[in-house]
KESE-865953 format. One record per residue: residue number from 1; x, y, z negated of N, C-alpha, C in turn. Coordinates in Angstrom, 1 decimal, always signed. Atoms other than C-alpha are relative to their C-alpha. Example, Ala and Ser with C-alpha at 12.3 -4.5 7.8 and 13.67 -1.06 7.14 Angstrom:
BEGIN
+------+--------+--------+--------+--------+--------+--------+--------+--------+--------+
! guvo !   n_c1 !   n_c2 !   n_c3 !  ca_c1 !  ca_c2 !  ca_c3 !   c_c1 !   c_c2 !   c_c3 !
+------+--------+--------+--------+--------+--------+--------+--------+--------+--------+
!    1 !   +0.9 !   -1.2 !   +0.0 !  +12.3 !   -4.5 !   -7.8 !   +0.9 !   +1.2 !   +0.0 !
!    2 !   -0.9 !   -1.1 !   +0.0 !  +13.7 !   -1.1 !   -7.1 !   -0.8 !   +1.1 !   -0.8 !
+------+--------+--------+--------+--------+--------+--------+--------+--------+--------+
//
This chain:
BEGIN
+------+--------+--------+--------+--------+--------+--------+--------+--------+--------+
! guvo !   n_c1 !   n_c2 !   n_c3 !  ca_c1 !  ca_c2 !  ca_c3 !   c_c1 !   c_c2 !   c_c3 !
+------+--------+--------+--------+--------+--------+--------+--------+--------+--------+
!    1 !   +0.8 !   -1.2 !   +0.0 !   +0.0 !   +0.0 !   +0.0 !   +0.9 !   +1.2 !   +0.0 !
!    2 !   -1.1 !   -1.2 !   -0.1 !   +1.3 !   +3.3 !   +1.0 !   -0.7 !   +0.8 !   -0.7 !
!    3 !   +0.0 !   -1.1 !   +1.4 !   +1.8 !   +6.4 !   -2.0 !   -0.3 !   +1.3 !   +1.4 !
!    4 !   +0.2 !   -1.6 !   -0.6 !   -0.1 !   +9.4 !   -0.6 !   +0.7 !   +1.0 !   -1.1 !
!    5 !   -0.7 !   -1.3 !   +0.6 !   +1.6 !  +12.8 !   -1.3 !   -0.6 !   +0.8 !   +0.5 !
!    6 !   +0.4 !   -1.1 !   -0.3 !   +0.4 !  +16.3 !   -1.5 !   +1.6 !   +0.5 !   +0.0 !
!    7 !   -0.6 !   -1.2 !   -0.5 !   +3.4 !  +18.3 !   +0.4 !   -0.2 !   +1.1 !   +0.9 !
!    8 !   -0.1 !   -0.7 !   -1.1 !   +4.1 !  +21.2 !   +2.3 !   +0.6 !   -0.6 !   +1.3 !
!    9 !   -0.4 !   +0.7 !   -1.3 !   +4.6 !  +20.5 !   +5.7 !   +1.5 !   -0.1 !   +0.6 !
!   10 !   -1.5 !   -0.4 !   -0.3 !   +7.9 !  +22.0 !   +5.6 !   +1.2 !   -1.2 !   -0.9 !
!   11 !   -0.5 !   +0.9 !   +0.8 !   +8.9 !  +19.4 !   +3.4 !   +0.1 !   -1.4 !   +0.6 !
!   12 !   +0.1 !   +1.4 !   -1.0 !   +8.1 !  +16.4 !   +5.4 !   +1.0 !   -0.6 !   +0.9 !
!   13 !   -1.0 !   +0.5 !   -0.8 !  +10.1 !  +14.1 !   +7.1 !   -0.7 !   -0.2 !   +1.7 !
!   14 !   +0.6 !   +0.2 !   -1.3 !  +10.3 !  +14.0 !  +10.9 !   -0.7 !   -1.3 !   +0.5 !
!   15 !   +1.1 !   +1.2 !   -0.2 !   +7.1 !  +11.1 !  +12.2 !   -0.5 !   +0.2 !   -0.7 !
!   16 !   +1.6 !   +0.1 !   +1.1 !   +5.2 !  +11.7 !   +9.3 !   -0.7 !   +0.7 !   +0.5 !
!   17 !   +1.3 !   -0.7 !   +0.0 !   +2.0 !  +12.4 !   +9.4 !   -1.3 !   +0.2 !   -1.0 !
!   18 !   +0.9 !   -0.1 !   +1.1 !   -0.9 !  +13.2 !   +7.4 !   -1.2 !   +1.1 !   +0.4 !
!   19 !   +1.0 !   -1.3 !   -0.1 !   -3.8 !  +15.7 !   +6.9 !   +0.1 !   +0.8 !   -0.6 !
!   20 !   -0.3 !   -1.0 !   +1.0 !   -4.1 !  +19.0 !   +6.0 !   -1.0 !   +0.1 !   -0.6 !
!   21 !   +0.6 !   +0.2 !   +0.7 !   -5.4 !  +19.3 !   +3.2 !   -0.3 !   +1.5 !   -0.9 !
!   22 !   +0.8 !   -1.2 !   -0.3 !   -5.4 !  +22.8 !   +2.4 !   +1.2 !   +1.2 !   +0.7 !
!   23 !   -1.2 !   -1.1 !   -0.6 !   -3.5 !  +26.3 !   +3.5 !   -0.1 !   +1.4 !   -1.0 !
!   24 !   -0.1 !   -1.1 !   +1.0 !   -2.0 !  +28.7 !   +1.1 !   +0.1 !   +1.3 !   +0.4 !
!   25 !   -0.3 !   -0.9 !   -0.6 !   -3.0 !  +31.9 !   +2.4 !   -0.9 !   +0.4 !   +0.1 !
!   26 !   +1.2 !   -0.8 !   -0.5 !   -5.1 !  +34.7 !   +3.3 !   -0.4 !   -0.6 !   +0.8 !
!   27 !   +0.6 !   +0.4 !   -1.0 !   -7.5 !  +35.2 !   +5.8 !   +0.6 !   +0.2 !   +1.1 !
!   28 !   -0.4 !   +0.2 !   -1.0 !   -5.0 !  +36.2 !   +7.9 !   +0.9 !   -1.2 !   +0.7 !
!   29 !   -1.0 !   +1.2 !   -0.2 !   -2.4 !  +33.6 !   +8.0 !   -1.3 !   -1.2 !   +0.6 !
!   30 !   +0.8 !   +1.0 !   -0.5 !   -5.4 !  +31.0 !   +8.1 !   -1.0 !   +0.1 !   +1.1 !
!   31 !   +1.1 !   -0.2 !   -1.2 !   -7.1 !  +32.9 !  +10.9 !   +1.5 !   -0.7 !   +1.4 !
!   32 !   -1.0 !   +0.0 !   -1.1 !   -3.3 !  +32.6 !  +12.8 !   +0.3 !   -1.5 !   +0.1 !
!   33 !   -0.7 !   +1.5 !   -0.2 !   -2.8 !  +28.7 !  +12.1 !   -2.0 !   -0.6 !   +0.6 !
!   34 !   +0.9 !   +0.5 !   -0.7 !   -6.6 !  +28.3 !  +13.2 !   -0.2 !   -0.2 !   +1.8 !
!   35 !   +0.5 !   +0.3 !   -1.3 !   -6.2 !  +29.5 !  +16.4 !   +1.0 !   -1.1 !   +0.7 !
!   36 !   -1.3 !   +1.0 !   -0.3 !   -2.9 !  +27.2 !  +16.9 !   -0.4 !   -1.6 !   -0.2 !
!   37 !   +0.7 !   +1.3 !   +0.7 !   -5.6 !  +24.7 !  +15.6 !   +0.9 !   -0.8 !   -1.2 !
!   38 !   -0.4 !   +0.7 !   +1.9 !   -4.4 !  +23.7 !  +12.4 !   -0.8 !   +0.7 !   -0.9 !
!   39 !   +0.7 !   +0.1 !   +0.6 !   -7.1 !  +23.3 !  +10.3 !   -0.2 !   -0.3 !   -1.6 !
!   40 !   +0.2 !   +0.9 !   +0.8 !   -8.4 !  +21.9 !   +7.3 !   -0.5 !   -1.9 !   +0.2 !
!   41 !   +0.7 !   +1.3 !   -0.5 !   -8.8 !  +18.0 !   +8.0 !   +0.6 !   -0.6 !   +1.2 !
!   42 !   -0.4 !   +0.7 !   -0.8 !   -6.8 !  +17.8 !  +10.8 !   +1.0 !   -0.7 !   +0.1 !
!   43 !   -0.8 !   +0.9 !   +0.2 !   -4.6 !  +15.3 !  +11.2 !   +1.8 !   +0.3 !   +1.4 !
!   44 !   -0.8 !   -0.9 !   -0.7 !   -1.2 !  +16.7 !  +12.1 !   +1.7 !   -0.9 !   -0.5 !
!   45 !   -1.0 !   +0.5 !   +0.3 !   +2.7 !  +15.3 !  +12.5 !   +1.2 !   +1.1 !   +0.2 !
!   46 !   -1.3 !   -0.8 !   -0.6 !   +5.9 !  +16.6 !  +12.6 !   +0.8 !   -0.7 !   +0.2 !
!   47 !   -0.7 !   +0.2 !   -1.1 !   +8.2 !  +16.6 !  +15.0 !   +1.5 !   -0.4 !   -0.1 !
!   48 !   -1.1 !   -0.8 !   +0.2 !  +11.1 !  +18.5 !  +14.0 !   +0.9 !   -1.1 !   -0.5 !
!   49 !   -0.7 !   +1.1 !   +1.0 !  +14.0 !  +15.9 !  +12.8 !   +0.6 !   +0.3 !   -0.7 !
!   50 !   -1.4 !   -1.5 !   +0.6 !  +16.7 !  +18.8 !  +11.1 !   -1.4 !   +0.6 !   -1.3 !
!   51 !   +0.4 !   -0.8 !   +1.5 !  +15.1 !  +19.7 !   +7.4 !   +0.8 !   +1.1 !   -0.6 !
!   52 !   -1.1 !   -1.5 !   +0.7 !  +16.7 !  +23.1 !   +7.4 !   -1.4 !   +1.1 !   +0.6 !
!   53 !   +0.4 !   -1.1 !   -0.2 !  +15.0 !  +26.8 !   +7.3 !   +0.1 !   +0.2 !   +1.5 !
!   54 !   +0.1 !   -0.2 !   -1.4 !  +13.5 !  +27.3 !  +10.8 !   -1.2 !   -0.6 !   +0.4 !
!   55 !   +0.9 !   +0.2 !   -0.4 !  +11.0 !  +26.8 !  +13.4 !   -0.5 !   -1.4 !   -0.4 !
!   56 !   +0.2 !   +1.3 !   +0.5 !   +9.2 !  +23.5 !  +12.9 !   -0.9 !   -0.7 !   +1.2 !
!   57 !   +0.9 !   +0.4 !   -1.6 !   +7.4 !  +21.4 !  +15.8 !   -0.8 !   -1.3 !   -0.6 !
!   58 !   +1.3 !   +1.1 !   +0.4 !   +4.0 !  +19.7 !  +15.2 !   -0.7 !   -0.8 !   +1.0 !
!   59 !   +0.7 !   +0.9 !   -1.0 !   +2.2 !  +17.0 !  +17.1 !   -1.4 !   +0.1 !   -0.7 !
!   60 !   +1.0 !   +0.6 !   +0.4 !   -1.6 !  +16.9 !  +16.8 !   -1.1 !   +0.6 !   +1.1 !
!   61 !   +0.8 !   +0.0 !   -1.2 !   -4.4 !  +16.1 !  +19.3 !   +0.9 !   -0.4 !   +1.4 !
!   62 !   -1.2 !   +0.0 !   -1.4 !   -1.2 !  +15.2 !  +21.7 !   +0.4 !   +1.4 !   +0.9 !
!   63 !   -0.8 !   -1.6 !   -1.0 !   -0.3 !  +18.8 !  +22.0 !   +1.0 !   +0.4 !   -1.5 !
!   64 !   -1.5 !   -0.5 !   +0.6 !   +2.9 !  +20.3 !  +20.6 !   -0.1 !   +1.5 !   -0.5 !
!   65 !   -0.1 !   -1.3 !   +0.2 !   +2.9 !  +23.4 !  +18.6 !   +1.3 !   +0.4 !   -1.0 !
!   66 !   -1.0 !   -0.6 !   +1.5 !   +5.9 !  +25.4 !  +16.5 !   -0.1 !   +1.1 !   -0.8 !
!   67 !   +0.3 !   -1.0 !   +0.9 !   +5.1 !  +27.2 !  +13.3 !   +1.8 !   +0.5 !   -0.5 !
!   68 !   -1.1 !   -0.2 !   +0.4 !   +7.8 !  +29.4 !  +11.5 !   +0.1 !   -0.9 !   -1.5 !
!   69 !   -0.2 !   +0.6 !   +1.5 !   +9.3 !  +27.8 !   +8.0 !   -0.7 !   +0.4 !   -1.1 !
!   70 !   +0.8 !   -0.4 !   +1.3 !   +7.4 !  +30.5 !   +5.9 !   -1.6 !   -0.8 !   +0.2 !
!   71 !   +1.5 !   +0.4 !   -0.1 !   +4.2 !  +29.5 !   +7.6 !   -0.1 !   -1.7 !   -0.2 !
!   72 !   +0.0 !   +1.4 !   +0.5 !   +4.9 !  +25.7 !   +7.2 !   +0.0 !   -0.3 !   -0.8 !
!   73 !   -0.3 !   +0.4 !   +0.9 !   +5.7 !  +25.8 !   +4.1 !   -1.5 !   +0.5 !   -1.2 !
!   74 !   +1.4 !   -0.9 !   +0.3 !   +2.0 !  +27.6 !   +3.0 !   -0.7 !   -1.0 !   +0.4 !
!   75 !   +0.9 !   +1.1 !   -0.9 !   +0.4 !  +24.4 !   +4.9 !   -0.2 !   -1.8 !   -0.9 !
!   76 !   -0.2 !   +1.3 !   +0.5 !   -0.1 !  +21.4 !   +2.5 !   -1.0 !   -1.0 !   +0.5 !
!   77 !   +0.6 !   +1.0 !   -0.4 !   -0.7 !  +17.8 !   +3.8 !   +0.2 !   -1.5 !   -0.9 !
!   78 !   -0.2 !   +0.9 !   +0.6 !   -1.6 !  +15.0 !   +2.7 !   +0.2 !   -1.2 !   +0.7 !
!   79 !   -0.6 !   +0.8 !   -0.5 !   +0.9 !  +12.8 !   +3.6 !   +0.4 !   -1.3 !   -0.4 !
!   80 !   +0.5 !   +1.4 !   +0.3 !   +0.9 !   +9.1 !   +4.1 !   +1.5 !   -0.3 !   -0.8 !
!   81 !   -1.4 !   +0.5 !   +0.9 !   +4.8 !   +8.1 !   +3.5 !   +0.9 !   +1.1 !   +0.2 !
!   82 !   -1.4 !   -0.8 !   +0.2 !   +8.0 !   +9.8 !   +2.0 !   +0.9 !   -0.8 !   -0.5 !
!   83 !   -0.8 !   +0.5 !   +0.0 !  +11.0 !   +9.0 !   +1.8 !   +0.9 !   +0.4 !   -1.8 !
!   84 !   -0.1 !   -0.7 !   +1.3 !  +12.7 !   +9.3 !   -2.1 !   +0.9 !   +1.2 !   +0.0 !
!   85 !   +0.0 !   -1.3 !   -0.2 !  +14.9 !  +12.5 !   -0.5 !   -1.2 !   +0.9 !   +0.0 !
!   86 !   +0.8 !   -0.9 !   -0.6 !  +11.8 !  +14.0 !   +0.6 !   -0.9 !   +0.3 !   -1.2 !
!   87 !   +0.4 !   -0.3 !   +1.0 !   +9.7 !  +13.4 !   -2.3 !   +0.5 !   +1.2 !   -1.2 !
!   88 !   -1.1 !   -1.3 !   +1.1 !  +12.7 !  +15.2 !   -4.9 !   +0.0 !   +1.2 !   +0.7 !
!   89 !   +0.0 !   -1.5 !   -0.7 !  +13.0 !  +18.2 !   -2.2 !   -1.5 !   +0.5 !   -0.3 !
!   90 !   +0.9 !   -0.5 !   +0.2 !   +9.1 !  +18.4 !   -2.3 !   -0.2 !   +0.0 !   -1.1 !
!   91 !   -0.2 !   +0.1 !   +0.9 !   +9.0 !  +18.2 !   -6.0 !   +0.8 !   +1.5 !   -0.6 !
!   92 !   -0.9 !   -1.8 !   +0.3 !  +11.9 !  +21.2 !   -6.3 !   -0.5 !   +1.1 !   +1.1 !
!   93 !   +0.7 !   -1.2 !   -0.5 !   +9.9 !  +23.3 !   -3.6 !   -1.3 !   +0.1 !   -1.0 !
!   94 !   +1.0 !   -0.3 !   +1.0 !   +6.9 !  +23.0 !   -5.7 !   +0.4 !   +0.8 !   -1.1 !
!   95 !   -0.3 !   -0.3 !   +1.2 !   +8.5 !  +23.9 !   -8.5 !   +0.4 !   +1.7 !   -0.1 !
!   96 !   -0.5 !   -0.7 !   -0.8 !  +10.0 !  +26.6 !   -6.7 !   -0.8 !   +1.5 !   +0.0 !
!   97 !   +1.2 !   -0.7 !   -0.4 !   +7.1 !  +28.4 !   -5.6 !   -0.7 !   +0.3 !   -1.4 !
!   98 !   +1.1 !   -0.4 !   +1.5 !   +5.4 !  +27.9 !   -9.2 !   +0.4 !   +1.3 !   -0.6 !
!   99 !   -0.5 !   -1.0 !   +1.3 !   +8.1 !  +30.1 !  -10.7 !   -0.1 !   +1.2 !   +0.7 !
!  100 !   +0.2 !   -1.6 !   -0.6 !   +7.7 !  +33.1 !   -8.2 !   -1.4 !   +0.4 !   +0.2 !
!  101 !   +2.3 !   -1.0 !   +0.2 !   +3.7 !  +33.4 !   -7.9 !   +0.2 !   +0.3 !   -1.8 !
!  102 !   +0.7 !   +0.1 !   +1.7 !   +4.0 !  +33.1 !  -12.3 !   +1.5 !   +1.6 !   +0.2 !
!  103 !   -1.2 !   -1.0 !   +0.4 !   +7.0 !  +35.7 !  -11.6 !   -0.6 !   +1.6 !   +0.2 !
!  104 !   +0.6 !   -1.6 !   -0.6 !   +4.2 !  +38.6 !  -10.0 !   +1.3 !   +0.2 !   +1.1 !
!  105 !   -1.0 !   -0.8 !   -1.1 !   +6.8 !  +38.7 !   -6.8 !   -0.5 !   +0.1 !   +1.1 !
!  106 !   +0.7 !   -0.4 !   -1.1 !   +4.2 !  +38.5 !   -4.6 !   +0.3 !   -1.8 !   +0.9 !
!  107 !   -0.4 !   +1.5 !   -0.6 !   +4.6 !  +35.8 !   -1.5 !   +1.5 !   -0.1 !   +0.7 !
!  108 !   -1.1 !   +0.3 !   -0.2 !   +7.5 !  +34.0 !   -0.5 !   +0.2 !   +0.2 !   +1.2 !
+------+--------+--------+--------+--------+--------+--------+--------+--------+--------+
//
């Protein structure tokens, strides 16, 4: 049986896939990944194989789109398998993120 995870997309390893499950963001950000179709629910992979700061390339519906790393990382999915790198990275971005919204710095 495979361990579902709630990560950011930016955190994922390249083939995974998963759904999104939600998007951390205004209305604007979620109006700009709507029209790119990235949704709530839809079922979306990544591409990209390089887990470094930068564009990111998604597969879903068999069309290719690339978000930047802020906006990928604002995009959580729930993703089928990780790998135990990927888990610990997503684990220290969460963590990450906790301390600067609790810090009043605004968004990342």
């Amino acid at each position: 049986m495979q361990e579902e995870a709630l990560i950011s997309l930016a955190c994922m390893d390249a083939g995974c896939s998963g759904a999104v499950y939600d998007i951390q963001g205004g209305y604007g950000i979620k109006s700009d990944l709507k029209s790119l179709g990235i949704t709530h629910g839809k079922r979306i992979a990544r591409i990209t194989p390089v887990p470094v700061k930068g564009p990111i390339t998604v597969e879903m519906d068999k069309v290719q789109v690339v978000v930047g790393f802020g906006m990928s990382s604002i995009i959580l999915v729930k993703a089928g398998r990780m790998t135990a790198i990927t888990k610990e990275y997503a684990s220290w971005t969460l963590m990450y993120r906790e301390e600067f919204f609790n810090e009043g710095s605004g968004y990342p």
